[in-house]
C-alpha angles and dihedrals in degrees: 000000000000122000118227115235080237097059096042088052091055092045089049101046089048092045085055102035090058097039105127081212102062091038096060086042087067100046097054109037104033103070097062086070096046120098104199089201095063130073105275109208102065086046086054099041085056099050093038087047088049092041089048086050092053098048093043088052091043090053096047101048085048085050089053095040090054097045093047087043097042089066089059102045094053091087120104083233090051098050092046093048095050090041079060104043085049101047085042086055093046099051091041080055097046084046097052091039089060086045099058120096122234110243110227 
C-alpha cells in the first residue's frame, strides 16, 4: 500500500542518522570548524542547520531530476539503450580490472 510522508521521513532520518558514511563525515570534517574556545552548541546547532539545508536541497533536486527522467526511460528504446550503456561500463571495468597490475 501507500506509504505515509511520516513514515518515509522517519525512515529516512534513521537511515541517515546510522550511515557509517555520514557518520564518518562528521568525525572527520567537523572539527576543523569547531573553536573549542567558544560556546559549542550554538556552533553545532549552525553546521548541523547548514548541513541539514544542504541535504534537504540535494534530496529534493534528485527528487525533481528523477521525476522529470523516469518519464523518458520508460520507453522500450531508453531501457535498451541503458541496459547497453551498463553492460558496456561493467565489462570496460572487468576489463580494466584484469588489466590492472597487483602491487607487491
Amino acid at each position: 500500500g501507500a506509504v505515509s510522508g511520516r513514515s518515509l521521513l522517519t525512515d529516512l532520518f534513521f537511515i541517515t542518522t546510522l550511515n557509517p558514511k555520514s557518520i564518518a563525515f562528521f568525525v572527520a570534517f567537523l572539527p576543523q570548524f569547531v573553536t573549542p574556545s567558544a560556546r559549542l552548541l550554538p556552533q553545532f546547532l549552525i553546521l548541523g542547520g547548514t548541513f541539514l539545508f544542504l541535504a534537504a536541497l540535494n534530496a529534493a533536486l534528485y527528487a525533481l531530476f528523477a521525476g522529470h527522467l523516469r518519464e523518458k526511460v520508460q520507453s522500450t528504446q531508453a531501457r535498451r539503450w541503458l541496459n547497453r550503456c551498463g553492460g558496456t561500463a561493467l565489462i570496460g571495468a572487468g576489463f580494466l580490472t584484469a588489466a590492472m597490475r597487483r602491487s607487491a
